[in-house]
C-alpha positions in Angstrom: 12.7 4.2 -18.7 13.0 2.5 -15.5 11.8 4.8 -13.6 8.5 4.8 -15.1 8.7 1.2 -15.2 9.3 1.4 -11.5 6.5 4.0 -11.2 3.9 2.0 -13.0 4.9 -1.0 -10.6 4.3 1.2 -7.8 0.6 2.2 -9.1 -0.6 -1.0 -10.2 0.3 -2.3 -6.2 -1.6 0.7 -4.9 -4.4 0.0 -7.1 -4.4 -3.7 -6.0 -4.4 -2.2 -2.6 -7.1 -0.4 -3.1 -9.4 -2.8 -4.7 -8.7 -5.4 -1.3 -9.9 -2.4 0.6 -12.9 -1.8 -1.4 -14.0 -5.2 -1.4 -13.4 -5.8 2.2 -16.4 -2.9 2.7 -18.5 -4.0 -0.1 -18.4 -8.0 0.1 -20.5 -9.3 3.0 -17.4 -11.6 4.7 -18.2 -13.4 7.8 -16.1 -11.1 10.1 -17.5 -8.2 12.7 -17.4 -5.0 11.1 -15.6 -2.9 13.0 -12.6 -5.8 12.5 -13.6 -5.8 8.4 -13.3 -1.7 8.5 -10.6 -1.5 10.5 -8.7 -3.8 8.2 -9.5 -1.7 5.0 -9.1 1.5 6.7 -5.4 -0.2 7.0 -5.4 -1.6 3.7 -6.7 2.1 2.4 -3.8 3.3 4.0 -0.9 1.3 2.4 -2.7 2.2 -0.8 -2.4 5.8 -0.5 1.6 4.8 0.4 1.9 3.1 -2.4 1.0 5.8 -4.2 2.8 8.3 -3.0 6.7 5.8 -2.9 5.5 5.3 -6.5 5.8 9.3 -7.6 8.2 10.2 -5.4 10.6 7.3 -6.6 9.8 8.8 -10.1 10.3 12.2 -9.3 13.6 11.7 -8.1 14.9 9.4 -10.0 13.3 10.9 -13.6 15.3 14.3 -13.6 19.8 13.7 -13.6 21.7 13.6 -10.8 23.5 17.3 -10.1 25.7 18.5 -7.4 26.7 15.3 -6.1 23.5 14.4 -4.4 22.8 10.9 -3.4 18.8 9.6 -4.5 16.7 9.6 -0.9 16.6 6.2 0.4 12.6 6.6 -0.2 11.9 2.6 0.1 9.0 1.5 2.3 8.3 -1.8 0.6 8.8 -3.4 4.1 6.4 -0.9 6.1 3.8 -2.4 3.4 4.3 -5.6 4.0 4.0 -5.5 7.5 0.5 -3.7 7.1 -0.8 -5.9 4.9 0.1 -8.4 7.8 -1.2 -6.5 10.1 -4.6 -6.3 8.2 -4.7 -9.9 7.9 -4.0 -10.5 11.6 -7.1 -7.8 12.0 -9.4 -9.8 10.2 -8.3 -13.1 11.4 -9.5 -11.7 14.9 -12.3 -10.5 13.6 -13.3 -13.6 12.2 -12.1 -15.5 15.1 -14.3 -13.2 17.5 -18.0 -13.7 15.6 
């Protein structure tokens, strides 16, 4: 049970993810483009991370331990949140150059 509770966690971050990327390409925000797109190019791509930590996580932690083998350390939670600052830093140039 946790580690679909885990899993869903993990989805429902990508999704949220996803949506900031979408609506950085479809809102028309006072920053250059090429800042904007860059940002949720970024943001696209934390999504797709988030994503794939999710399964993974589930996949290995879903079926019992055998042989002795230790879970992969599969945690990127911080790689996220530095992207997500880096995005932000992206579009605060961005808006900070128009």
């Amino acid at each position: 049970m946790d580690a679909a509770r885990t899993f869903l966690a993990w989805i429902r971050t990508a999704v949220g993810l996803l949506i900031t990327a979408l609506l950085l390409v479809a809102l028309d925000v006072p920053i250059d483009e090429g800042w904007r797109l860059g940002a949720a190019g970024l943001v696209l791509l934390l999504a797709i991370a988030a994503a794939a930590q999710g399964w993974f996580s589930w996949r290995t932690h879903a079926r019992p331990p055998g042989n002795g083998e230790a879970a992969p350390d599969l945690r990127i939670g911080s790689w996220l949140t530095w992207g997500v600052v880096a995005a932000g830093l992206l579009l605060l140039v961005g808006w900070v150059m128009t």
